[in-house]
C-alpha positions in Angstrom: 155.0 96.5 108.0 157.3 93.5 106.8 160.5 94.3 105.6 161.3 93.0 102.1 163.2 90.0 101.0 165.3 91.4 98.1 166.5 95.4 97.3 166.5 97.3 94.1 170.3 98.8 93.8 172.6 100.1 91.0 176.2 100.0 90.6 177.6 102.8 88.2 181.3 103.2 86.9 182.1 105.8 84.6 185.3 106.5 82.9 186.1 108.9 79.6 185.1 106.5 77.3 182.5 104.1 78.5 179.7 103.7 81.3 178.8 100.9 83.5 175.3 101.1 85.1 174.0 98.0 86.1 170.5 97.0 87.8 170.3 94.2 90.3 168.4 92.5 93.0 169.6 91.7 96.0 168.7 89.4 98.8 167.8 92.3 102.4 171.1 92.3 104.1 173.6 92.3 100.9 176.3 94.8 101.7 177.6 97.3 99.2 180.5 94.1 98.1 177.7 92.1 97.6 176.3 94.1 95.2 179.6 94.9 93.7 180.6 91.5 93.4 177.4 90.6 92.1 177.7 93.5 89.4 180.3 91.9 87.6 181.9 95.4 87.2 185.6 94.1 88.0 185.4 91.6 84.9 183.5 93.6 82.7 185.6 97.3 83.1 189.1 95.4 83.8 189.4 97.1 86.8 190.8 95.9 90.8 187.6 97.2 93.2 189.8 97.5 95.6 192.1 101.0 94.1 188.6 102.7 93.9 186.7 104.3 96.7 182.7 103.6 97.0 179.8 105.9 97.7 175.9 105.7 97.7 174.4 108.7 96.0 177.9 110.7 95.9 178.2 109.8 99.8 181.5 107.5 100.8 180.5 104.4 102.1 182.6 101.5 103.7 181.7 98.4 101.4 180.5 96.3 104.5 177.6 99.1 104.3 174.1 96.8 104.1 172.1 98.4 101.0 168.9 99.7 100.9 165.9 99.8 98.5 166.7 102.3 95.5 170.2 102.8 96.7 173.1 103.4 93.4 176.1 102.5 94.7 179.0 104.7 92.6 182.6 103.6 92.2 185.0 106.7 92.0 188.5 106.7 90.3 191.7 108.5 91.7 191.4 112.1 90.7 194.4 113.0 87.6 194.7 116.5 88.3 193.3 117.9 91.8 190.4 120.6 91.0 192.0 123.5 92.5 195.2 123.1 90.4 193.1 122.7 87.2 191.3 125.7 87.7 194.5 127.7 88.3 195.5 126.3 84.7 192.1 127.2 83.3 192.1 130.8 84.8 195.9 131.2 83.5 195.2 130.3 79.5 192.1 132.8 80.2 194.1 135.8 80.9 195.4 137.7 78.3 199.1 137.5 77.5 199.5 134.3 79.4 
């Protein structure tokens, strides 16, 4: 079996108010900035690419990372609040007299 010529991938942003899923081809051998790059998610969200961390399927990835067939790369911004301390909050407004 021949290997294929181009990939499938996704590149998917999210923030509060909007979401950025985009579908693209890629020539076998793009890496994950390739496909980034290629994405136009930098223009299109106003963001820098390089302040946010990268996955594949909620897995980190280093960008030089060659795609595969199917594979939806994610971009993930800085937490505000880290989980642990919101769920202290939560359980505190919960309890009665707090």
């Amino acid at each position: 079996m021949s290997k294929p010529e181009r990939v499938r991938v996704e590149v998917a942003y999210a923030e509060l108010q909007r979401q950025f899923l985009r579908a693209l081809e890629m020539p076998a051998g793009a890496t994950v900035a390739d496909a980034l790059t290629a994405s136009g998610v930098e223009h299109e969200c106003a963001i820098k690419l390089d302040e946010l961390r990268t996955g594949i399927w909620s897995k980190p990835v280093d960008r030089s990372r060659v795609v595969g067939d199917g594979d939806r790369i994610e971009l993930y911004r800085p937490l505000k609040i880290n989980p642990m301390e919101a769920r202290r909050k939560r359980a505190k407004q919960k309890r009665p007299g707090s």
